[in-house]
N, C-alpha and C positions, 0 to 999 in steps of 0.2 A: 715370119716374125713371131718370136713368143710373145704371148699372152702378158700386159700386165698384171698390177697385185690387182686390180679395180676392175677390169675383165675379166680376171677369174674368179672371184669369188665374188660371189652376187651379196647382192648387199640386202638384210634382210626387210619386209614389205612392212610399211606404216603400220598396217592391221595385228601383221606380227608381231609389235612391239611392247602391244598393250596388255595388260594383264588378263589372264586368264578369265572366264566368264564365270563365277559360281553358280549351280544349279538352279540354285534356290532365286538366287536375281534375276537371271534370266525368265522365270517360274512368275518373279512379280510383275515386271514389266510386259508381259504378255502381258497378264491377267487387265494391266493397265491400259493395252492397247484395245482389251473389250471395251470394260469401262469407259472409255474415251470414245467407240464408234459406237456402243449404247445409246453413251448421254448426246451426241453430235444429233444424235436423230432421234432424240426425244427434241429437246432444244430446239430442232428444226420443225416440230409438228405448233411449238410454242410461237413460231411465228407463223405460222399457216393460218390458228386459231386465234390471233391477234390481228390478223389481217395485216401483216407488217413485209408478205411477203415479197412486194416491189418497195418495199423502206427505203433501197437502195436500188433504184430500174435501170442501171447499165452493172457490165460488169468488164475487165479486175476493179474499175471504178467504182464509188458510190452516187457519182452524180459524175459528167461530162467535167472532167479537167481537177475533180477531189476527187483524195481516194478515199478520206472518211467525209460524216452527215455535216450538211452544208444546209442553211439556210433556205426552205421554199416554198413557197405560196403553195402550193398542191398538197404536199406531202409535212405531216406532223414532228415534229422532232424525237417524240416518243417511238412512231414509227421505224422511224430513219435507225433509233441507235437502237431496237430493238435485232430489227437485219443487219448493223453491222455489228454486233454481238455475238450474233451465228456466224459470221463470217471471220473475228477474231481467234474463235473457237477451233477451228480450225487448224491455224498455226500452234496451239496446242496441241491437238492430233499428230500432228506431221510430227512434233517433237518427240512425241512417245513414240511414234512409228520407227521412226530413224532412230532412236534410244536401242525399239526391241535388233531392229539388221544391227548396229553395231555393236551390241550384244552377244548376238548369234553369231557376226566372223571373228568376234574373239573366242568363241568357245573351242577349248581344246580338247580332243582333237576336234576338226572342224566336222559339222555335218550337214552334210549335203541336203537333205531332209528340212531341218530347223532350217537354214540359210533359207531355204526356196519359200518357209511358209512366211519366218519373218519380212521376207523381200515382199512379198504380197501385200503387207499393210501400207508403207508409204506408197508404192504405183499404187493401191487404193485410194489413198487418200485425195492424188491426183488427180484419177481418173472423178472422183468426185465434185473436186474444186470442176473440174472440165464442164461435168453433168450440172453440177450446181448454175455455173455461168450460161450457159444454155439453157434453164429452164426459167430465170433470169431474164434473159435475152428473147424469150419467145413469150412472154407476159404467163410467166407459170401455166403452161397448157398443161392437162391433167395426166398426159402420159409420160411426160417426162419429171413429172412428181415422183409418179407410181417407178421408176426405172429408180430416181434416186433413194426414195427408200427400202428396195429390193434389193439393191448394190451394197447398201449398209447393213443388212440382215447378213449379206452375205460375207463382209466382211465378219461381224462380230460370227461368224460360223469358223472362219477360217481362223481368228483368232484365242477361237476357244481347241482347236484341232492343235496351235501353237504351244497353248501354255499346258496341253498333254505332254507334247514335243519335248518340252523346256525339260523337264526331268528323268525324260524314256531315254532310248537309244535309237543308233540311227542300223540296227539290225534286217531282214527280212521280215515283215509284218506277221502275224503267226495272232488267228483267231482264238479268242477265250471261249466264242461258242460256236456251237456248230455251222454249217454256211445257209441252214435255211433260214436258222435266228435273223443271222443276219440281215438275207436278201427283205428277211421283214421290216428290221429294219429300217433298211436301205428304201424300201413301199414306202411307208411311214413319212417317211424325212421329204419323198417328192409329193405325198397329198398334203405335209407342211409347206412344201414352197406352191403348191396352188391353193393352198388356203389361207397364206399372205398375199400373195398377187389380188385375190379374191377382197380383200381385207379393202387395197389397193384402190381395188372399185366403188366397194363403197363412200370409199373418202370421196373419189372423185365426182360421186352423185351428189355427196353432201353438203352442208352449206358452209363447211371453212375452207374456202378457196384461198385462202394466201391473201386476198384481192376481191376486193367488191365488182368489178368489171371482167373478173375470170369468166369464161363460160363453164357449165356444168357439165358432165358425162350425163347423155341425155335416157339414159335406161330408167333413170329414178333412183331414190333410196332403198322403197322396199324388196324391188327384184334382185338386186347387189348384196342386200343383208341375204335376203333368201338364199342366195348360193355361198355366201360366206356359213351361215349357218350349216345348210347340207355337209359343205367339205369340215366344218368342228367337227359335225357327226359323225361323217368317213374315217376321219381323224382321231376323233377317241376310241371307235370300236377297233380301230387296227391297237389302240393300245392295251384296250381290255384283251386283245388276242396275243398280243406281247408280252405282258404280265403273264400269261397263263404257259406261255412257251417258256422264258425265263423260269419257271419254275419247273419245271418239265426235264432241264437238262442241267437243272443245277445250277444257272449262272451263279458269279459270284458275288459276295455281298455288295462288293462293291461298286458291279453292275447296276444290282438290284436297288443299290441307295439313288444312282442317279436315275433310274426309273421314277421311283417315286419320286423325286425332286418334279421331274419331267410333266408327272400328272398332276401334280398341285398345282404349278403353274399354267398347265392347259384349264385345269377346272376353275381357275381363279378367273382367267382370262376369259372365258366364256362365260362366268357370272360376268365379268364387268362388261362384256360386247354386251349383254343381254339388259342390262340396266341404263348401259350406254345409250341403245336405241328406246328404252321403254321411255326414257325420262328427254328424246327428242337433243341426242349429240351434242352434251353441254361440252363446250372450250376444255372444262380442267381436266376431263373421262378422256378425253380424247390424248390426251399426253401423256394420260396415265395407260391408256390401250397400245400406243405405241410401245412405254417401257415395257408393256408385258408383253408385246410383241418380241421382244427382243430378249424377253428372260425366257420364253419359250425357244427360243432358238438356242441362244446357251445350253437350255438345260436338252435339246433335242443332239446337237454337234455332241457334248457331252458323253451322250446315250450313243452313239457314233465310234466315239471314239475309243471310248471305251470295250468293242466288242473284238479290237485289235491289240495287241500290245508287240514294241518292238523289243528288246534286248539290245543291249551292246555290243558292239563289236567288237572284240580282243583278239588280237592277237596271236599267232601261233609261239612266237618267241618273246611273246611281252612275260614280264615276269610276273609267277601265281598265275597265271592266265587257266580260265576252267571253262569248259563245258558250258552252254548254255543251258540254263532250267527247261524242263519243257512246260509247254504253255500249258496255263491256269486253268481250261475250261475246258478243254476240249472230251468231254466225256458226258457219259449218261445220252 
């Protein structure tokens, strides 16, 4: 039997139909999806340090049978609409998350790269709601604190690798410096995530539990600061060693700018842990240590991403199609 007209010619897909993505949009709406798992977990340290963090003690619920703050003798109403505040917040996340993926499957041509980092933020997001409800659920025990704000670090890491994305290509990756910069790097960025983790601990020594009936991580304060402190230190000198390689092989300015972005936020952030503890972990330091938690990680993914860049892919028969430049750095 021949094929009819609707059998054979495929009808073209939903995502096909929508208008091309502009660079530049794409470019903001990343940058939006930082800002949005930034602020989620600052916001989220504002209820820890309010003590708001069972506001709402079941969860997708806020109480057995509401899903928003209900009237109760135990629990403050202050409380209550502080946690479900954090929790509205959210549904703003998810909106920008899903903004940046269908963004990303309108870009023409499509790239496989951008698609897979965009797709990243909304199953974030999820996975969050997931984590969130379970730490919830288990009366904020201190390690799945510590999980949910590691998860969000790592989001806004992935996020900031995106809104690199949003403008490059989806080319073979091609270094701006040489591979040992890099591998330093690459050092660098994992005594950042055990110097967050580290961070992690001391919260959960400390006394904003979420919850007056939380128990503590029983190591203390001072031992938890002390190794957070040691890995700042591991941690700046791998930079002071970076800065000097950067310079060494010539990286490019533009390298070199988010470097320095990268050390002022370290140096800022370590004044503030340090004033943090002297002055005994007031409520507002603590949400403000957070946000620079999180501006060091931008400004660290940043310094990341920057040490690759991709080019576009064209075409052998697209028309003007040229050569790709060769990469920026690779010398000296």
């Amino acid at each position: 039997m021949a094929p009819t007209y609707h059998q054979s010619v495929a009808r073209p897909a939903l995502l096909d139909r929508l208008p091309a993505t502009p660079p530049v949009l794409m470019r903001r709406l990343a940058i939006a999806a930082v800002v949005a798992q930034a602020g989620i977990a600052v916001t989220g340290s504002v209820v820890r340090v309010t003590g708001s963090g069972l506001g709402c003690p079941t969860w997708p619920e806020c109480f057995p049978g509401s899903l928003v703050p209900a009237p109760h003798p135990e629990v403050a109403a202050l409380t209550q609409w502080i946690e479900f505040s954090n929790r509205l917040l959210t549904f703003a996340v998810v909106l920008i998350a899903g903004a940046c993926l269908i963004a990303a499957l309108a870009t023409r041509p499509r790239r496989a790269r951008l698609t897979r980092l965009a797709l990243v933020q909304p199953l974030g997001v999820v996975a969050q709601a997931v984590i969130g409800g379970f730490t919830v659920l288990t009366g904020l025990v201190w390690w799945s604190v510590s999980v949910h704000f590691l998860v969000s670090m790592e989001l806004v890491w992935l996020g900031m690798q995106l809104v690199d994305s949003a403008t490059g290509g989806d080319g073979p990756a091609r270094r701006t410096v040489r591979g040992a910069v890099r591998r330093l790097v690459a050092t660098s960025t994992a005594v950042l995530a055990a110097l967050l983790a580290a961070g992690t601990l001391v919260t959960a020594a400390g006394p904003h539990a979420g919850d007056a009936a939380t128990p503590r991580l029983g190591i203390g304060v001072p031992a938890a600061a002390q190794l957070h402190a040691d890995l700042l230190f591991a941690y700046l000198g791998m930079l002071v060693g970076l800065g000097f390689a950067l310079t060494a092989v010539d990286a490019s300015q533009r390298l070199r700018r988010r470097y320095g972005w990268l050390v002022v936020a370290v140096l800022a952030q370590g004044a503030l842990g340090g004033i943090q503890y002297a002055l005994g972990v007031p409520e507002a330091l603590v949400s403000l240590h957070v946000l620079g938690s999180a501006l060091v990680t931008i400004g660290a993914a940043a310094l990341w991403s920057g040490t690759t860049e991709r080019p576009n892919v064209v075409s052998d028969d697209a028309p003007g199609a040229t050569e790709p430049e060769p990469a920026l750095a690779d010398r000296g």
